[in-house]
C-alpha positions in Angstrom: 0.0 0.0 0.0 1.0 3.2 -0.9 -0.7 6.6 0.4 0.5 10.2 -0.8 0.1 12.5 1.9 1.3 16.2 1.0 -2.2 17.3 -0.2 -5.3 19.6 1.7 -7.2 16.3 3.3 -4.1 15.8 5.3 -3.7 19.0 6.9 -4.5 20.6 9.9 -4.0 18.1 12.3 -6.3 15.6 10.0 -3.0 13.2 8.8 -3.9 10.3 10.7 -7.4 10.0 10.6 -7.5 10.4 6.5 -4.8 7.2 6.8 -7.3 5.3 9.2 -10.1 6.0 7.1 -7.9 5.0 3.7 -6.7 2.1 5.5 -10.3 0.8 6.4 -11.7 1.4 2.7 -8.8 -0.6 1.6 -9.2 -3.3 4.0 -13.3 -3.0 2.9 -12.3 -3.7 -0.6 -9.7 -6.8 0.0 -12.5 -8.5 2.0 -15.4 -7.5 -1.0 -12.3 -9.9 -3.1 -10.3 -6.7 -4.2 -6.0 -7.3 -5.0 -5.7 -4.0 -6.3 -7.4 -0.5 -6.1 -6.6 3.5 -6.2 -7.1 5.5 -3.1 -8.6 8.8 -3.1 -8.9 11.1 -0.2 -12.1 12.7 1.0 -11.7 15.4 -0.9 -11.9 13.3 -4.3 -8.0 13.1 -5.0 -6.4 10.0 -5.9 -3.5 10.0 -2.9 -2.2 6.1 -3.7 -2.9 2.3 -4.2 -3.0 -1.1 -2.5 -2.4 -4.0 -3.9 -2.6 -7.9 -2.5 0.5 -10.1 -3.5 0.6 -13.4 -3.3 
């Protein structure tokens, strides 16, 4: 997994919880049977990937 964090949604403080909250949607989509997928921050931008190796 790999999560860009110099952008707005990361600001202020807000760093960690954007990460948690990427983290969990990634985690969401491996157990819906996901091995890869873009991340995009709340505010819409894509910020990184994940992908499941075997």
């Amino acid at each position: 997994m790999e999560i860009e964090t110099d952008n707005a949604a990361f600001q202020n403080g807000q760093a960690a919880e954007e990460a948690a909250r990427l983290l969990r949607e990634a985690a969401d989509r491996i157990a819906d049977g996901a091995t890869i997928g873009g991340l995009r921050d709340h505010n819409g931008n894509n910020v990184g990937q994940f992908m499941l190796l075997d």
